[in-house]
C-alpha positions as a printed Julia matrix, in Angstrom:
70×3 Matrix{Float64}:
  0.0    0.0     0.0
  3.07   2.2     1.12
  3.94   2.27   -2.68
  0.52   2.48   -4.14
  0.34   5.72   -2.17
  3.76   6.77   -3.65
  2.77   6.27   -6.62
 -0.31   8.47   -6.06
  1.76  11.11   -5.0
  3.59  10.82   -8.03
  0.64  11.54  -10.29
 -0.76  14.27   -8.39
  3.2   16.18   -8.85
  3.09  15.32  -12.38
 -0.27  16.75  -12.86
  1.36  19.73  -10.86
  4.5   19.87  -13.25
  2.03  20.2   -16.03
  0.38  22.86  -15.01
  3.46  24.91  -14.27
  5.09  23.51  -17.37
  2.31  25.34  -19.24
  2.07  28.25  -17.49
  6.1   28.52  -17.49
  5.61  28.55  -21.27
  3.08  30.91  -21.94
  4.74  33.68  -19.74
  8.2   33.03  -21.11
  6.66  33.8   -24.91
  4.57  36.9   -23.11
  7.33  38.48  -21.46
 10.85  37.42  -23.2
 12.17  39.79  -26.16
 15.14  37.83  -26.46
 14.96  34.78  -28.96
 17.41  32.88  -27.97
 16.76  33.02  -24.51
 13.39  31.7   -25.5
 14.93  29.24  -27.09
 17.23  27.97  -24.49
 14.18  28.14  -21.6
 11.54  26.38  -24.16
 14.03  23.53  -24.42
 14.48  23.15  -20.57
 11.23  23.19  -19.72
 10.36  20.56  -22.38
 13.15  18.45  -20.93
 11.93  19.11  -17.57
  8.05  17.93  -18.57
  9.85  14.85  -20.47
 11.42  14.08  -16.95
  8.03  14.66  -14.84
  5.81  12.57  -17.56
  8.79   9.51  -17.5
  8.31   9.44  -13.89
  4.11   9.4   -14.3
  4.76   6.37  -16.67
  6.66   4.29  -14.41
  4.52   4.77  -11.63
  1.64   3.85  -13.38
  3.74   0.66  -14.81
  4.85   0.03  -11.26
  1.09   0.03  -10.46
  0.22  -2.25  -12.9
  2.85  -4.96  -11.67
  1.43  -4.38   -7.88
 -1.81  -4.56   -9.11
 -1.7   -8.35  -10.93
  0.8   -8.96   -8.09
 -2.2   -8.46   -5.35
């Protein structure tokens, strides 16, 4: 159960992460002037949300292993 509720935890963060991926996006193309710094943020914070959504899919892989496990 311990990691079940890890898991869970997991999920909620990532769903987190999104949010202030997307938000993180829209005010760096509101408020930047300089293109390559746009460049160079827009590629961390994809990298970044590549990161948080790996995470999501092992935990939900993980899950599905506990869950045939019992």
């Amino acid at each position: 159960k311990e990691v079940l509720s890890c898991i869970e935890n997991m999920h909620v963060l990532e769903n987190e992460a999104d949010e202030l991926f997307h938000r993180s996006m829209a005010e760096l193309f509101l408020k930047e002037e300089d293109t390559l710094h746009i460049l160079k943020f827009k590629e961390v914070y994809e990298q970044l949300e590549s990161v948080v959504d790996s995470v999501d899919y092992i935990g939900k892989l993980v899950r599905g292993i506990k869950v045939k496990q019992g």
